[in-house]
DOSESE-999858 format. One record per residue (C-alpha): residue number from 1; residue in one letter; y, x, z. Coordinates in steps of 0.25 Angstrom, whole numbers. Layout:
- NUM  a  Y  X  Z;
...
This chain:
- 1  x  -273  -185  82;
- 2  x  -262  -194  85;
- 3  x  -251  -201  77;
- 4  x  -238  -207  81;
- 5  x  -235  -215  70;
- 6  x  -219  -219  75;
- 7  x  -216  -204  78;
- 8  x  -224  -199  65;
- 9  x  -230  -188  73;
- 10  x  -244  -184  70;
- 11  x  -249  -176  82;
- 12  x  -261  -166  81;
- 13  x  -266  -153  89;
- 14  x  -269  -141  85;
- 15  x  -272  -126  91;
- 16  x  -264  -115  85;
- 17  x  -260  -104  95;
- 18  x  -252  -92  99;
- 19  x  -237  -89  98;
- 20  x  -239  -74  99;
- 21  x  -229  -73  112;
- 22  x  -235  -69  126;
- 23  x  -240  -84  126;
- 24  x  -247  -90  115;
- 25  x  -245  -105  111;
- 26  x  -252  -114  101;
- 27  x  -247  -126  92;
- 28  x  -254  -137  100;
- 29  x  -250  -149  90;
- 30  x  -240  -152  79;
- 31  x  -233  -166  80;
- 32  x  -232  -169  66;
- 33  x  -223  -180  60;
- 34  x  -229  -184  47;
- 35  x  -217  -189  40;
- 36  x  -205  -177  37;
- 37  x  -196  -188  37;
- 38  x  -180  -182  42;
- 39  x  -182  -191  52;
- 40  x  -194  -185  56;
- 41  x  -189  -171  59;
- 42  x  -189  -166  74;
- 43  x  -174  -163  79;
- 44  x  -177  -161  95;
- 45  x  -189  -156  104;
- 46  x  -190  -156  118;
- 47  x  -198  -154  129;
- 48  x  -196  -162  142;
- 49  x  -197  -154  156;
- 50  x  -211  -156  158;
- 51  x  -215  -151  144;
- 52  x  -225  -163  144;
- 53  x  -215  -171  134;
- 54  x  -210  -167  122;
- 55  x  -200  -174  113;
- 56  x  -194  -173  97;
- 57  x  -183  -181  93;
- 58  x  -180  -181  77;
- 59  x  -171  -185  66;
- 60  x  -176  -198  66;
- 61  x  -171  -201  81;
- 62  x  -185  -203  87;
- 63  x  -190  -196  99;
- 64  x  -206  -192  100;
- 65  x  -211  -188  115;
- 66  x  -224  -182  117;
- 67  x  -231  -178  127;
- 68  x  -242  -167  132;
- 69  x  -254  -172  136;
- 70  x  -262  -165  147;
- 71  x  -274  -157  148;
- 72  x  -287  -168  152;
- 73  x  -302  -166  152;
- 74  x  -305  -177  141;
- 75  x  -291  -167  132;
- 76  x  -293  -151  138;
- 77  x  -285  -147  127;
- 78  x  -275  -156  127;
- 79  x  -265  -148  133;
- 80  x  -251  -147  128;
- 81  x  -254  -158  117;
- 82  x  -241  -169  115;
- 83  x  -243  -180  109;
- 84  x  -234  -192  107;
- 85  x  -230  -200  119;
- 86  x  -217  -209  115;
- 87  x  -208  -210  103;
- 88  x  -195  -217  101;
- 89  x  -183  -218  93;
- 90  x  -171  -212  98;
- 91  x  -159  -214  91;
- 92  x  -156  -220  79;
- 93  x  -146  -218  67;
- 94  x  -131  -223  71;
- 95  x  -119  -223  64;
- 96  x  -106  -219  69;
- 97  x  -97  -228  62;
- 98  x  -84  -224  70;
- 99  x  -87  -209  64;
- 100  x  -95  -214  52;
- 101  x  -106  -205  55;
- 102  x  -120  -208  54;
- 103  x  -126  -202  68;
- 104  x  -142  -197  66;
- 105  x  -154  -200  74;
- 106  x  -158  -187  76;
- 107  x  -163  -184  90;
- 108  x  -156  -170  91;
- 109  x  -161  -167  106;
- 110  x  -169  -171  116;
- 111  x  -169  -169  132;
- 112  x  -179  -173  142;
- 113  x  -172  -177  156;
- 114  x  -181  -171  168;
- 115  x  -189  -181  172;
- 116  x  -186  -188  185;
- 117  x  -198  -200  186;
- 118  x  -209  -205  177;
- 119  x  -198  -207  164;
- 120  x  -195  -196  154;
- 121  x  -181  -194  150;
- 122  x  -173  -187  137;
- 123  x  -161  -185  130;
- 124  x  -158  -184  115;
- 125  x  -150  -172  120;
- 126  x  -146  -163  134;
- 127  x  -149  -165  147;
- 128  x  -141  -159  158;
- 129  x  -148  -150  169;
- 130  x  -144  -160  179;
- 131  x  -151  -172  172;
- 132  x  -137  -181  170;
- 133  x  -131  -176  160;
- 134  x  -132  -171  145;
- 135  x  -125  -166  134;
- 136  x  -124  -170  118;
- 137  x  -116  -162  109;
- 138  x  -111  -165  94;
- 139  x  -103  -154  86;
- 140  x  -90  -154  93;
- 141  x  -93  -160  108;
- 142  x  -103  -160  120;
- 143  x  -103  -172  128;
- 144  x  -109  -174  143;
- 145  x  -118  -186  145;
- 146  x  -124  -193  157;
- 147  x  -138  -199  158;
- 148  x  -133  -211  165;
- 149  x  -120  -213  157;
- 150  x  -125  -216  142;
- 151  x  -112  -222  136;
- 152  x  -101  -209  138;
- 153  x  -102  -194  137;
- 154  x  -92  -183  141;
- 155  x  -86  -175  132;
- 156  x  -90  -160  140;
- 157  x  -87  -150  124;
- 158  x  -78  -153  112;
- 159  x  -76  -144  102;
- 160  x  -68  -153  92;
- 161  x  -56  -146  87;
- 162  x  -43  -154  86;
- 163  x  -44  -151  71;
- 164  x  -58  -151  65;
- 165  x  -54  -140  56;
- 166  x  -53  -130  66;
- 167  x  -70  -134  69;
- 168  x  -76  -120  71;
- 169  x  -90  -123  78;
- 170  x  -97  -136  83;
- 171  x  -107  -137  95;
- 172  x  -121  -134  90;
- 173  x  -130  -135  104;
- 174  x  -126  -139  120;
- 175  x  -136  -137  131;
- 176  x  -135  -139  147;
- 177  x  -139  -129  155;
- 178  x  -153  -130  162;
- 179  x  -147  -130  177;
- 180  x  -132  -129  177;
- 181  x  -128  -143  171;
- 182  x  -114  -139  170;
- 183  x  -116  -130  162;
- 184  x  -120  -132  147;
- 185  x  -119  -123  133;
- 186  x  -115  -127  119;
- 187  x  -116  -118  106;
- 188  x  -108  -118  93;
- 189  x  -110  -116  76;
- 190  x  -102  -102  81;
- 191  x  -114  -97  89;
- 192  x  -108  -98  102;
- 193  x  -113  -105  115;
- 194  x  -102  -110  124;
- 195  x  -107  -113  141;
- 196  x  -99  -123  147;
- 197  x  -98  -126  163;
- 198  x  -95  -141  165;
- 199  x  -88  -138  179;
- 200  x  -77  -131  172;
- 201  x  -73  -142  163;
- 202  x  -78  -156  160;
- 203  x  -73  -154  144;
- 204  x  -80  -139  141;
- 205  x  -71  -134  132;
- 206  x  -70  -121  138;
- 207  x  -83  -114  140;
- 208  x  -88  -106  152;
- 209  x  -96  -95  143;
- 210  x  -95  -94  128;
- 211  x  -108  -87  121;
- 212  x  -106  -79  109;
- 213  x  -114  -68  103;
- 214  x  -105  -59  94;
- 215  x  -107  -58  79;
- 216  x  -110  -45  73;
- 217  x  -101  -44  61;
- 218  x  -111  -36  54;
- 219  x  -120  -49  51;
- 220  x  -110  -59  49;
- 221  x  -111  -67  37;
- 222  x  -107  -82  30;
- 223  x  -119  -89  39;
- 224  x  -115  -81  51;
- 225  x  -109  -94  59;
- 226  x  -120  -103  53;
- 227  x  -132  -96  60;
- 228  x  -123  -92  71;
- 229  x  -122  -107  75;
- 230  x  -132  -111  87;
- 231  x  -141  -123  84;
- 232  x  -146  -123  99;
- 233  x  -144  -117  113;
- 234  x  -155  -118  124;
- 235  x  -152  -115  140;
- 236  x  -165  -106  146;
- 237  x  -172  -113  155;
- 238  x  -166  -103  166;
- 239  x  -152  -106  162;
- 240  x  -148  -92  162;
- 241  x  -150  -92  145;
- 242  x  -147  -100  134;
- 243  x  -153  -98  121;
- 244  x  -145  -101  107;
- 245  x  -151  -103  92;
- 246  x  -144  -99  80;
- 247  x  -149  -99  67;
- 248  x  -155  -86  66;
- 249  x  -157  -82  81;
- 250  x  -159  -87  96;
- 251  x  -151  -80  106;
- 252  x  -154  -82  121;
- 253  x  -142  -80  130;
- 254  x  -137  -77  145;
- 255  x  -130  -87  150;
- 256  x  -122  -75  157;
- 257  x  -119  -67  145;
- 258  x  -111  -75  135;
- 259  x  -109  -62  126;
- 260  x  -122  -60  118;
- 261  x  -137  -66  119;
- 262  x  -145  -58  127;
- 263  x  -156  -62  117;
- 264  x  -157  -64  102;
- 265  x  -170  -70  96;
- 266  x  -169  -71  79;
- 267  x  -176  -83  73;
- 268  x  -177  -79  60;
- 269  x  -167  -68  57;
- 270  x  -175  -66  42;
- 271  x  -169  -78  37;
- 272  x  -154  -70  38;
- 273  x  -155  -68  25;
- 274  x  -159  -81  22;
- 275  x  -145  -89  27;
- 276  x  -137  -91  12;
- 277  x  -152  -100  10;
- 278  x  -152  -106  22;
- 279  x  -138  -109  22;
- 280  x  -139  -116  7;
- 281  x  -151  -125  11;
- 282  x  -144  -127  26;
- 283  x  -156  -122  34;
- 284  x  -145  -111  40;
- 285  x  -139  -125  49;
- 286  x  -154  -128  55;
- 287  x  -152  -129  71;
- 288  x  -162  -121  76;
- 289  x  -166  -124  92;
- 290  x  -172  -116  102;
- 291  x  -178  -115  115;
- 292  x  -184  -109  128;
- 293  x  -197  -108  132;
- 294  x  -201  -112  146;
- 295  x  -199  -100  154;
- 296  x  -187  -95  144;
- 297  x  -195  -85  141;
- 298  x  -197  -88  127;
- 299  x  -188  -95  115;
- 300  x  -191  -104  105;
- 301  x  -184  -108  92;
- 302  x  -186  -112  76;
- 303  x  -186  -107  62;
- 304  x  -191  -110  49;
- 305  x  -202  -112  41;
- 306  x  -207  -120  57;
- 307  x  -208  -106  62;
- 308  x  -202  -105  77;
- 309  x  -199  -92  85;
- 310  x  -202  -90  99;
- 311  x  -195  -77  106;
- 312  x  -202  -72  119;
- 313  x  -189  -68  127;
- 314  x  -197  -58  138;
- 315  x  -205  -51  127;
- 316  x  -195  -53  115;
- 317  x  -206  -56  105;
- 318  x  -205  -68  96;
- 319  x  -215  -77  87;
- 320  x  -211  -84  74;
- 321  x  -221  -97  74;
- 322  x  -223  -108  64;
- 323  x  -225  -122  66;
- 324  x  -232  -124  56;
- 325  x  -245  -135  55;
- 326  x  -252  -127  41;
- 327  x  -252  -113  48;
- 328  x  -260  -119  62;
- 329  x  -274  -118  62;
- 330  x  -283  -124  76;
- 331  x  -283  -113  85;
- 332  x  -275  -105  76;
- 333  x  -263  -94  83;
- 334  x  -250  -99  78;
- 335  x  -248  -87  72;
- 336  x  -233  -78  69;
- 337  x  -225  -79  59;
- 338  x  -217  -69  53;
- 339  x  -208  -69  42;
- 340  x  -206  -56  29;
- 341  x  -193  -55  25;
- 342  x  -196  -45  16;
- 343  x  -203  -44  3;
- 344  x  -217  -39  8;
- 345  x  -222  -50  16;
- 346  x  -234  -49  26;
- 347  x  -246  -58  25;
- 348  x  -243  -66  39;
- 349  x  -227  -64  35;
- 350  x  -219  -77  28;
- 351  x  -207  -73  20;
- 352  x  -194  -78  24;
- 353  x  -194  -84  10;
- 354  x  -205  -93  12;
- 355  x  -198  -100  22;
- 356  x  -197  -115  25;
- 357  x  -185  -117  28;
- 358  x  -189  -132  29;
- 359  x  -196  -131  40;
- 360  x  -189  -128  52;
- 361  x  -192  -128  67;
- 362  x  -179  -132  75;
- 363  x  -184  -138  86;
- 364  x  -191  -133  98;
- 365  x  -196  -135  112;
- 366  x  -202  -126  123;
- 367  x  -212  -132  133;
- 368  x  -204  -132  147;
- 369  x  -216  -125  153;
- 370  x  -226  -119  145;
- 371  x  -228  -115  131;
- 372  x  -226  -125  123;
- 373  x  -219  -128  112;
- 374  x  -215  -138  101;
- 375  x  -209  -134  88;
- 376  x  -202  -144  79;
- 377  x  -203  -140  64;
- 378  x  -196  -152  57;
- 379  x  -205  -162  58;
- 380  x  -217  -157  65;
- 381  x  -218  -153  80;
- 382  x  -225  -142  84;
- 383  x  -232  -139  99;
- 384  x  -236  -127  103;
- 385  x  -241  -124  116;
- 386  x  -249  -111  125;
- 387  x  -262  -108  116;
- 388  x  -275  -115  124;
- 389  x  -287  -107  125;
């Protein structure tokens, strides 16, 4: 076992197998910080290209890298392993005294550059396909950044209205495509994604394709544009998709047809009738992320009670899986969860009224190449990779 005292992380193995899709993965070690301090909670995770580094930011601005070690003679069942290879402090808390507002530490994304010599490179946000540029984005605007130039930014989308009365929607996610880097997509708090083409305009006002999928009036309700809001918007390795979250669902789209999604995955539609609870104690504003495996075969994304949902999109079966350190046994399957809604509840079952909405898993991250995983349930960070024989 080791510690790393500055991070808090207490690193330890342990064999626990099988996802129950076509290929079976086992948790291989929980990184455990020890104090459940705010500033301790995980708010970004994100492989680099090679998949051998991973990073977390969290609330408390710090940055922790690990990476995998290899497979040796003296270590044959090393593989897959991370441990801690370098730690520091990103940002620190600032004020703001021409707005008066206190601006947070929170790390609230992270990008690895592709690697171009011995050095390893990221961003606290994301990177262009043509590795020069990047984008931030606030509420109301998407700014255009340069590696090189550090102390200007252009301004590429604002949504400010005149009159801040007339504020209908604000800017929830923005990504770049994977191989176009003129092209980029944001979503709203009304659900829709907006595709912008940078050769048609340098200020994006007007979009080149507006994503939308049509409400059925049958369901519509008080929460209806609350969990309608996206919280994250993923580009497919390919670039042909994109994949959006909302509060109850994950909808994978064609990038050639702006219409409907040609997929919709639900998350954890039981808790439907949960929202007047989930709107009073604010869990309904969580922002859930998701993402893609590898091979865009397969999606990943995070619910409550640490459970996570992986959807298999050739075979169109799905697992509900919980990170969870007192359900894993050494060389244990991890097994399905399921959850009764009802009132008879089988022995394997958990009731949707037993839930921790506490703990929550809203941050995740694929393996470029293989099936690996890493799962962030608040203050803990979960890898899972192919179970070893």
């Amino acid at each position: 076992m080791r510690t790393r005292d500055r991070a808090g992380f207490t690193p330890f193995t342990e064999e626990v197998g099988g996802l129950g899709l076509d290929h079976p993965l086992q948790p291989r070690e929980e990184l455990r910080i020890t104090s459940p301090a705010e500033a301790d909670i995980i708010s970004t995770v994100e492989f680099n290209y090679s998949g051998d580094l991973l990073a977390t930011g969290d609330k408390g601005g710090r940055v922790v890298i690990f990476q995998r070690e290899q497979e040796s003679k003296s270590r044959p069942h090393s593989r897959g392993e991370y441990n801690v290879y370098s730690t520091f402090q990103s940002h620190e808390p600032e004020f703001d005294y021409l707005k008066s507002l206190e601006i947070e530490e929170k790390i609230n994304k992270i990008r690895w550059l592709p690697q171009q010599n011995a050095a390893q490179f990221l961003l606290s946000t994301n990177v262009n396909s043509d590795h020069e540029t990047y984008l931030s984005a606030d509420d109301l605007r998407i700014n255009l950044w340069h590696l090189e130039i550090t102390d200007r930014s252009f301004n590429i989308v604002d949504i400010k209205p005149a009159n801040m009365e007339e504020l209908t929607e604000v800017i929830t996610a923005a990504e770049f495509h994977p191989h176009q880097c003129n092209v980029f997509v944001y979503s709203s708090s009304k659900g829709t994604i907006r595709l912008c083409d940078m050769r048609s305009s340098a200020l994006c006002d007007r979009h080149s394709k507006f994503f939308e999928e049509p409400e059925d009036p049958s369901s519509r309700s008080f929460f209806s544009e609350i969990i309608s809001s996206i919280s994250d918007v993923k580009f497919s390795h390919s670039g042909r998709y994109m994949m959006t979250r909302d509060y109850l669902s994950v909808k994978v789209w064609d990038l050639n047809m702006e219409s409907r999604p040609v997929e919709t995955h639900q998350v954890h539609e039981y808790l439907r009738s949960k929202l007047c609870s989930l709107y009073e104690n604010d869990c309904i504003f969580d922002k859930f992320e998701c993402c893609w495996s590898g091979s865009d075969s397969a999606i990943m994304t995070g619910s409550y009670n640490n459970f996570f949902r992986m959807f298999d999109r050739n075979t169109r079966r799905d697992v509900t899986l919980e990170a969870s350190r007192e359900n894993s046994k050494p060389r244990a399957s991890l097994k399905p969860r399921k959850v009764c809604t009802g009132a008879k509840r089988k022995r394997d079952e958990i009731s949707v009224d037993s839930l921790d909405f506490s703990k929550k898993i809203l941050h995740t991250a694929w393996h470029p190449a293989g099936n690996v995983v890493a799962v962030a349930a608040t203050n803990n960070l979960y890898i899972f990779q192919d179970k070893v024989n």
